[in-house]
C-alpha positions in Angstrom: -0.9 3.9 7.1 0.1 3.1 10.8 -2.5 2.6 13.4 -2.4 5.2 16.4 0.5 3.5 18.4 2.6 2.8 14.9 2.4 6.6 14.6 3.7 7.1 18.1 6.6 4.6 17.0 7.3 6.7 14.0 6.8 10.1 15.3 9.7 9.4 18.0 12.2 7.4 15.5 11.7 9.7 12.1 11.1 12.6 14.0 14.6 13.8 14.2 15.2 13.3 10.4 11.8 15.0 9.8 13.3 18.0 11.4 16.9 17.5 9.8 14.9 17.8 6.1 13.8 20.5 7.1 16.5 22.3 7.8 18.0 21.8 5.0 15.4 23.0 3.3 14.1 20.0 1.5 10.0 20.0 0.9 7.9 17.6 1.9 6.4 16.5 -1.3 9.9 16.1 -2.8 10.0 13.3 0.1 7.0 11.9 -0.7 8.3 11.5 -4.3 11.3 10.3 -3.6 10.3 7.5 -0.9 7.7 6.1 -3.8 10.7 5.8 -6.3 12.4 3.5 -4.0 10.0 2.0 -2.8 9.0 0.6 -7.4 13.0 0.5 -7.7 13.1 -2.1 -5.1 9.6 -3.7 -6.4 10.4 -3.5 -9.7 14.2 -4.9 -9.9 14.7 -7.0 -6.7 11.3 -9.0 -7.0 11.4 -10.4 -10.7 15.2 -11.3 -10.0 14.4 -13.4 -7.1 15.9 -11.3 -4.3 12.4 -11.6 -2.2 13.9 -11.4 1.0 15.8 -8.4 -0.1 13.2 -6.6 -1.5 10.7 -7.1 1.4 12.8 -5.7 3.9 14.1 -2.5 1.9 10.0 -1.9 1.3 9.4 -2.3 4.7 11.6 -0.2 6.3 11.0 2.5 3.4 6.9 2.2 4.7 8.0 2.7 8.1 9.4 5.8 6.9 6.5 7.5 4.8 5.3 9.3 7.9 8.5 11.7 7.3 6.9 13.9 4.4 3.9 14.0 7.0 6.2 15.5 9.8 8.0 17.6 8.1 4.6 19.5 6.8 3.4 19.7 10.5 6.6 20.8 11.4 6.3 23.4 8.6 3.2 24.3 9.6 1.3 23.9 6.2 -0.2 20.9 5.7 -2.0 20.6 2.0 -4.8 19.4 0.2 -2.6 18.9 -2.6 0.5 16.7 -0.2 -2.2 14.5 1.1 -3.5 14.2 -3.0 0.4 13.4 -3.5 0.5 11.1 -0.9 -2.3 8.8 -1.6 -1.4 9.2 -5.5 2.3 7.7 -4.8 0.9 5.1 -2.5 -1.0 4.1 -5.2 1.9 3.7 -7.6 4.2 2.0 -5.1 1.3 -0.4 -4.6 0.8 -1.2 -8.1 4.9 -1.8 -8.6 4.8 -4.3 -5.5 2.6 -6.5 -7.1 3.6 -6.0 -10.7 6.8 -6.8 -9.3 5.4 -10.0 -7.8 4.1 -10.5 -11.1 7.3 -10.8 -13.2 8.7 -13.0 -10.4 5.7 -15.6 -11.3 6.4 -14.8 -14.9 10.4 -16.2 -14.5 9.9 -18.8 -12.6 10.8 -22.5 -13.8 7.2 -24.3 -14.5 6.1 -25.6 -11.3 2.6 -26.3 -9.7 2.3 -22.8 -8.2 3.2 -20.8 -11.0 0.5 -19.7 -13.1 -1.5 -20.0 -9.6 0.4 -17.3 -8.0 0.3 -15.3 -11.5 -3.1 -15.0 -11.4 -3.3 -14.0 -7.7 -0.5 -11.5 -7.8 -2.7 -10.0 -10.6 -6.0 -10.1 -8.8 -4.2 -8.3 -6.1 -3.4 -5.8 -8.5 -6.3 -5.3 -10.1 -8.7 -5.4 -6.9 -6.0 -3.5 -4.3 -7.1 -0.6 -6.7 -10.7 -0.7 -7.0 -10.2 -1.2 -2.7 -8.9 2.3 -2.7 -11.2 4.2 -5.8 -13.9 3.0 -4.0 -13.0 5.0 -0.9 -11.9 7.9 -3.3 -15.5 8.1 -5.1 -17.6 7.9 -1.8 -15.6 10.7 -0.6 -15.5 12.5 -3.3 -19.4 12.2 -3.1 -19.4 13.3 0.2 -19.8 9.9 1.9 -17.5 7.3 3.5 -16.2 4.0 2.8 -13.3 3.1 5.1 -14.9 0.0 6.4 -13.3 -3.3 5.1 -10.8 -6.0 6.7 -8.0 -5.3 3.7 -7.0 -2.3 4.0 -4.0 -0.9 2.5 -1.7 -1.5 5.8 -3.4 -5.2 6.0 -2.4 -5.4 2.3 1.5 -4.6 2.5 1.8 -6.3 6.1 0.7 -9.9 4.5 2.4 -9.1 0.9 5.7 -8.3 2.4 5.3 -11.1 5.5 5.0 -14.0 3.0 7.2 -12.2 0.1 9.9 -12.3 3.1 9.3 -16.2 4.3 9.8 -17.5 0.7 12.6 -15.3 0.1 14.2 -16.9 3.5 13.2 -20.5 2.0 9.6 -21.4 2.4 8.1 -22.9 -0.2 6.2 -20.7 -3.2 3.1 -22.0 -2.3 3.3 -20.1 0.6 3.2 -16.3 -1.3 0.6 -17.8 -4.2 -1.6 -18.3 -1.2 -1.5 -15.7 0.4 -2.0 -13.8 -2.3 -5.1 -15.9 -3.2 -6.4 -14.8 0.5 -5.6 -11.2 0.1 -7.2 -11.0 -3.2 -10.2 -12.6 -1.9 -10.1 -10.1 1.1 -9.7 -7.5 -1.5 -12.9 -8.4 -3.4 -14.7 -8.8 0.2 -13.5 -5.4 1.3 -15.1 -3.9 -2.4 -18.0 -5.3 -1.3 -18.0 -3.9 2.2 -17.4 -0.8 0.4 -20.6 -1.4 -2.0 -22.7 -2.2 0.7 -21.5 0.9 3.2 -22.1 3.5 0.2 -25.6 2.3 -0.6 -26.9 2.5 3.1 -25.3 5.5 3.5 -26.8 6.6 0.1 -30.5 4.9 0.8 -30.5 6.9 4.4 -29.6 10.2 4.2 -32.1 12.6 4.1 -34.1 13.2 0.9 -33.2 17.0 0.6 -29.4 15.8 0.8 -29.6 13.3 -2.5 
């Protein structure tokens, strides 16, 4: 999820407790599994009863810390097909409870000009945060790739969380139902990068290969 200098930053602050898991024996896809339960819990209950600012920064921190389940499987020595299935699987799951979270927030709030607006946005992002990530998922599973795009899934959380955090400090809701609009438009963009990246890749490659 971390660029190559956020992984440095991990590696020396979680590596420790990487190592202390696995001392104790814990496994790394019990980590995994566990960090994407907190990670809804905190979606799902602190969001849709207003505690934005709350809920932002517990998520955060708990994203800074998915690299542990990582560590501790390098540490272990046996890195999986099936964790890094896990993995991706949960992050989809945690995703979908941010912004279903986000969702019910919308839902309770008193009737107000940004209301159904940020509704409908926190939806999109929903909807299209998912086809962002099958599309990668099919093109690989079809022996291609598809990782181009400006919203990726670390682009995704940082502006969710950033402006999930200023309203839950006191900026106005407009501020989240925007930036919601912009991410789900960035979503769509990034399908469409997607799209276009598969069917070169698809149109080029050699006859024999189709």
């Amino acid at each position: 999820m971390l660029g190559n200098h956020g992984r440095g930053f991990t590696r020396a602050v979680f590596g420790p407790v990487a190592r202390r898991f696995v001392a104790w024996g814990i496994a790394p896809d019990a980590v995994t599994v566990a960090g994407t339960v907190l990670v809804m819990a905190a979606a799902l209950i602190l969001f849709p009863t207003g505690h934005l600012a709350i809920g932002a920064l517990a998520i955060g921190v708990l994203a800074l810390t998915d690299s542990i389940d990582g560590q501790m499987a390098r540490h272990l020595g046996h890195s999986s097909r099936f964790g890094a299935f896990l993995d991706s699987t949960m992050d989809r799951f945690a995703d979908a409870a941010i912004f279903v979270g986000l969702v019910l927030y919308f839902v309770g709030l008193p009737e107000e000009a940004w209301r159904m607006t940020g509704l409908v946005a926190a939806l999109a992002c929903l909807v299209l945060g998912g086809l962002v990530s099958y599309a990668r998922a099919k093109a690989e599973g079809l022996g291609m790739t598809a990782k181009v795009g400006i919203a990726e899934r670390a682009d995704r959380l940082i502006v969710t969380l950033v402006a999930t955090l200023a309203v839950g400090l006191g900026a106005p809701t407009a501020v989240l139902a925007i930036a919601l609009i912009l991410l789900a438009l960035a979503s769509l963009f990034t399908v469409g990068q997607r799209i276009a990246s598969v069917h070169h890749q698809s149109t080029t490659e050699p006859a024999e290969q189709r």
